[in-house]
C-alpha positions as CSV (number, residue, x, y, z in Angstrom):
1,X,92.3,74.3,89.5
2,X,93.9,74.7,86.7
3,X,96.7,77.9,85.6
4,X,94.3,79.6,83.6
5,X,91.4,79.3,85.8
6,X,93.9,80.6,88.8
7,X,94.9,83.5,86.5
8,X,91.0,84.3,85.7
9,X,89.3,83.5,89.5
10,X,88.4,86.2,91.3
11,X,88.3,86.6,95.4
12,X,85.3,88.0,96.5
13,X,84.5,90.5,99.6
14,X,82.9,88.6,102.9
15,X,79.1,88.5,102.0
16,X,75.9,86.6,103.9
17,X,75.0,83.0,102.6
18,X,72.8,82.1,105.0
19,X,70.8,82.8,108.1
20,X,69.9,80.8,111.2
21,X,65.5,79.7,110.8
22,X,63.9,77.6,108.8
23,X,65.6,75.6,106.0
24,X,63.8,74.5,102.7
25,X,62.2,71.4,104.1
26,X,61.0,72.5,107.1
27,X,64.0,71.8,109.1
28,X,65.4,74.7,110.9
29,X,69.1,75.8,110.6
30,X,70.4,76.1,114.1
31,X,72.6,78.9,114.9
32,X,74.8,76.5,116.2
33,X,75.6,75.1,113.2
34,X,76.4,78.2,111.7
35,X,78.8,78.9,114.8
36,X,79.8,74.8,113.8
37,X,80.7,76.0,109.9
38,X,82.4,79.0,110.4
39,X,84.5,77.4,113.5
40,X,85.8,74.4,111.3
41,X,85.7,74.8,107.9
42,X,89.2,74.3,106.1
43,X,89.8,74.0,102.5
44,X,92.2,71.3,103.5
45,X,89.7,68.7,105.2
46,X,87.0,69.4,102.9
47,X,86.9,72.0,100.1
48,X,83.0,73.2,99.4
49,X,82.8,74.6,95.9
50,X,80.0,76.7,94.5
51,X,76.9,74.8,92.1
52,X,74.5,75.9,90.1
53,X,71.1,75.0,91.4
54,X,72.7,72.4,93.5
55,X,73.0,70.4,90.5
56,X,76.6,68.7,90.2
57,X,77.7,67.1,86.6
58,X,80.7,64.9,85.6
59,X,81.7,67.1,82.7
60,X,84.0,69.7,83.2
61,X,82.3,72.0,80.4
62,X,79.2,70.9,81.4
63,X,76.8,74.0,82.2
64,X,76.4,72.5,86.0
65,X,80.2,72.8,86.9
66,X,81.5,74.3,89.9
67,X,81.8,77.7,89.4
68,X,83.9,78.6,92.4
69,X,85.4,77.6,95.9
70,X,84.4,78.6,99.1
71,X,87.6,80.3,100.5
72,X,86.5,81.3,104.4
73,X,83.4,81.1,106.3
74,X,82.8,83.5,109.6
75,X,79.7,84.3,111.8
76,X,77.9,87.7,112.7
77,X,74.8,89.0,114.1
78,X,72.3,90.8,111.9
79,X,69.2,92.1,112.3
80,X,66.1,91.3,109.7
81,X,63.0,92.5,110.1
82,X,64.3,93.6,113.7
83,X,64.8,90.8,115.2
84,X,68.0,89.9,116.1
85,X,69.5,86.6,114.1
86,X,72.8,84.6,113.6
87,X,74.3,85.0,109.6
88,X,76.7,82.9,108.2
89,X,79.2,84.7,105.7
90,X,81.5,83.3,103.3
91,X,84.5,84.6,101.3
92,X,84.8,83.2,97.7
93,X,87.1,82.8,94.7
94,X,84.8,82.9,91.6
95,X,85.6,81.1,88.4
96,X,85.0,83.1,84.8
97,X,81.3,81.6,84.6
98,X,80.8,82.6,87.8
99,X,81.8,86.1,87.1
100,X,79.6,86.0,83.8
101,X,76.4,85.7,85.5
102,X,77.0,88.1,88.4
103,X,77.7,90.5,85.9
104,X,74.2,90.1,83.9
105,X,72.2,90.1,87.4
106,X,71.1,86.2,87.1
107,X,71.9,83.5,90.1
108,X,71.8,86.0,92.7
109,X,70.3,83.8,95.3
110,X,72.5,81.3,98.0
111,X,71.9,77.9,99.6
112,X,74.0,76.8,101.5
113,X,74.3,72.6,101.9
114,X,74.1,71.5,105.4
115,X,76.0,68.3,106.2
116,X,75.4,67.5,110.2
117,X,77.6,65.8,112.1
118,X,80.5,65.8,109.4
119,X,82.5,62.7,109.0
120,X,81.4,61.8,112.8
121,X,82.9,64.6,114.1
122,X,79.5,65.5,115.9
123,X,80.3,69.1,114.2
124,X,78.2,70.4,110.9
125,X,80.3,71.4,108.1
126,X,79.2,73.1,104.9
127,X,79.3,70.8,102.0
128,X,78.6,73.1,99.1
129,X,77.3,76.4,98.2
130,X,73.9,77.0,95.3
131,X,73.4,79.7,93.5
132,X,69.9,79.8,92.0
133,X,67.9,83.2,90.2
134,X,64.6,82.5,92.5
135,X,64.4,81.5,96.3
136,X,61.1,79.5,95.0
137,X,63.3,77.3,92.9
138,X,64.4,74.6,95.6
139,X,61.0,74.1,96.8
140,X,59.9,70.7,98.8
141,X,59.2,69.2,95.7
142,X,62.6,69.4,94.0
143,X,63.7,67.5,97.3
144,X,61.5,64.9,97.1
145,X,62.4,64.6,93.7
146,X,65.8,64.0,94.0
147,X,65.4,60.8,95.7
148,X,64.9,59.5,92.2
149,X,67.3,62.5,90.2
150,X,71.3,61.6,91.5
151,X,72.0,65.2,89.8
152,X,70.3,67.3,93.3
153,X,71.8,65.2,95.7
154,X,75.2,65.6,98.0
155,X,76.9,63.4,100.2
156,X,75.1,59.4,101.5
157,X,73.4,61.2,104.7
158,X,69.7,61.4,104.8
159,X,70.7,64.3,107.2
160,X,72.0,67.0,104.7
161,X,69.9,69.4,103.6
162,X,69.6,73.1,101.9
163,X,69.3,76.4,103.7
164,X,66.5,78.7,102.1
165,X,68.1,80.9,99.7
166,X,68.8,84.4,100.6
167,X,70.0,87.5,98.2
168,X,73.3,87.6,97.9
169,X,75.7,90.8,96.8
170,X,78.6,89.7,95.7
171,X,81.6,92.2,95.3
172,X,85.3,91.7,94.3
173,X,88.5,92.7,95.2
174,X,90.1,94.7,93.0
175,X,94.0,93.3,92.4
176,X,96.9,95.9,92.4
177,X,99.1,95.6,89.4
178,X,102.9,96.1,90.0
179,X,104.1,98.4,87.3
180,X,108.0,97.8,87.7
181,X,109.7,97.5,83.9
182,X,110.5,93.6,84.5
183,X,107.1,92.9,84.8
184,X,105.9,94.5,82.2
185,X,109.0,92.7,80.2
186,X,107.5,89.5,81.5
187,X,103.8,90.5,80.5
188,X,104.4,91.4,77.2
189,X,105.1,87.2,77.0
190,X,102.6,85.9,79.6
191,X,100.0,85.4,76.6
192,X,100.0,83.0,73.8
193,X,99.4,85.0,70.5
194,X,98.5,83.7,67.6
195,X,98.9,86.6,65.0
196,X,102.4,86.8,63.9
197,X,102.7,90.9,63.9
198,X,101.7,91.0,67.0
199,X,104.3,88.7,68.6
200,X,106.6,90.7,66.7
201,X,105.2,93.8,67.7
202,X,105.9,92.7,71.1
203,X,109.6,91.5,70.9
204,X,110.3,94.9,69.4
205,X,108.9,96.5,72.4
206,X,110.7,94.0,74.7
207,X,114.0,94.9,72.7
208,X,113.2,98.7,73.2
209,X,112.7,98.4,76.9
210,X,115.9,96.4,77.5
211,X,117.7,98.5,75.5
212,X,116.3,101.6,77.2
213,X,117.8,100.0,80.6
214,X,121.3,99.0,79.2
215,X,121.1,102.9,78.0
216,X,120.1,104.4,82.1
217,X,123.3,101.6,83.1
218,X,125.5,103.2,81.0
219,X,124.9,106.2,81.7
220,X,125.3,105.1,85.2
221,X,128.8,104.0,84.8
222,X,130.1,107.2,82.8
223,X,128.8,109.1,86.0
224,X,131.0,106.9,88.0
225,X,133.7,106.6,86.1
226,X,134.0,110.4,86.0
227,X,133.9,111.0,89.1
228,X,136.4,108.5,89.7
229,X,138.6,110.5,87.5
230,X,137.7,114.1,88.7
231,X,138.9,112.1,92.3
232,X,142.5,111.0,90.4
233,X,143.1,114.0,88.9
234,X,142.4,116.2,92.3
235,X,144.9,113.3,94.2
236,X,147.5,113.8,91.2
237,X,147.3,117.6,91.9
238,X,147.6,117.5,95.8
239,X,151.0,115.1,95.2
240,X,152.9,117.6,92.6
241,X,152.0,120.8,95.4
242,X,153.0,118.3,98.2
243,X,156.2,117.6,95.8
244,X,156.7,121.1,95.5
245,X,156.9,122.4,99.0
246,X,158.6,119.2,100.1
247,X,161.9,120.4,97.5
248,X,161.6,123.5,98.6
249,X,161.8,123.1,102.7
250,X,164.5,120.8,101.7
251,X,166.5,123.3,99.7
252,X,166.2,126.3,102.0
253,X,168.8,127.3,105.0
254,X,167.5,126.0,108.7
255,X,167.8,128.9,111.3
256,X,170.5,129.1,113.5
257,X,172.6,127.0,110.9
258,X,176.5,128.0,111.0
259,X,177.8,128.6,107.5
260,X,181.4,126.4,107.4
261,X,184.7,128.7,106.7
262,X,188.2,127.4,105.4
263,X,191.3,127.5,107.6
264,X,193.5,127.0,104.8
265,X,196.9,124.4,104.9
266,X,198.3,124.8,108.3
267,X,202.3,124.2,107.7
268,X,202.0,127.9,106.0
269,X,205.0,130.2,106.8
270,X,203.8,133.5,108.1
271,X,206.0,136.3,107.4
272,X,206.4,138.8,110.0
């Protein structure tokens, strides 16, 4: 897939493809196989991706290009009509085109392609997923028919066949933006744009938020570097006091100091 498509797909919510009965040729679906699918299926061994009426072209802007991957397949019980029945559900990423048509309510039907006993393995695997705007519109006929038109068929086994299309509602995840500054620095140059004012537009608006954060840095440091000197200026103040009493102690009389008296030159004559 390519970066743009990546960019543009869309992961869908789990949602039924299919349910255990009859298939579209008179074959039934076992639940087995469903249980089979949901068990085994990797996007590594075999990746099934998503066709219009089954139909598969070799153009890549052909109208009948995939129009999605099948991300995760899982099994649950449902009840139709009440009786109790085996449903297979899938997890999808959905191309633009895809989108398109969910939007306008068309191809809301899905087949799912049955492929029995993949690659020997004894194990059914789903080879594809159809999306289709009437259940009616993969009848017996169009099988038969394909025997003769390449454009229907999947895979070399006479064994593969199509479930019978069920309704499918299809809803999205919705993506969480991250609004840090970077990325919307990084956003504003994600897009290739042809109109000149616009680009320009947006490097101003780049410049502005960069300078903006070189601003809140700035300010930053002055708060630092003023409370580094409030911190100098209180140290310098608590050495000249500590100066101060030190001279002081060191210039007063100790108690119980005895204060030194002269004797005088002892060779003098007294006269009595």
């Amino acid at each position: 897939m390519s970066a743009e498509n990546q960019a543009t797909a869309k992961k869908s919510k789990w949602f039924r493809v299919a349910v255990a009965g009859a298939s579209i040729d008179g074959r039934t679906i076992e639940p087995q196989w469903l249980t089979d699918m949901a068990d085994t299926y990797s996007q590594n061994t075999y990746g099934a991706r998503i066709w219009l009426e089954h139909l598969r072209s070799a153009s890549p802007d052909s109208t009948f290009g995939a129009y999605g991957d099948v991300l995760a397949l899982k099994t649950e019980e449902v009840e139709i009509a009440g009786e109790k029945k085996l449903a297979l559900f899938a997890q999808i990423e959905a191309l633009p085109q895809l989108l398109e048509v969910n939007k306008k309510g068309q191809k809301i039907y899905t087949s799912i392609e049955v492929k029995p006993n993949f690659a020997g393995t004894g194990k059914t695997y789903l080879g594809g997923l159809g999306i289709t705007d009437s259940p009616a519109s993969i009848g017996t006929e169009k099988l038969k028919f394909s025997s003769t038109f390449a454009g229907i068929k999947f895979g070399d086994s006479p064994d593969n066949l199509f479930s019978t299309p069920i309704e499918a509602s299809i809803e999205f995840e919705e993506t969480q933006a991250n609004t840090g500054w970077f990325d919307k620095f990084k956003a504003m140059f994600s897009s290739n744009k042809e109109q000149t004012d616009s680009n320009f537009s947006n490097v101003q608006q780049a410049v502005q938020m960069v300078g903006e954060r070189q601003v809140d840095v700035e300010k930053e440091f002055a708060s630092l570097k003023t409370a580094h000197d409030d911190l100098a200026a209180n140290f310098n103040s608590l050495k000249t006091d500590y100066d101060t009493v030190k001279q002081k102690l060191e210039s007063t009389e100790q108690p119980g100091q005895q204060q030194q008296f002269s004797r005088g030159n002892s060779t003098d004559v007294v006269d009595c």
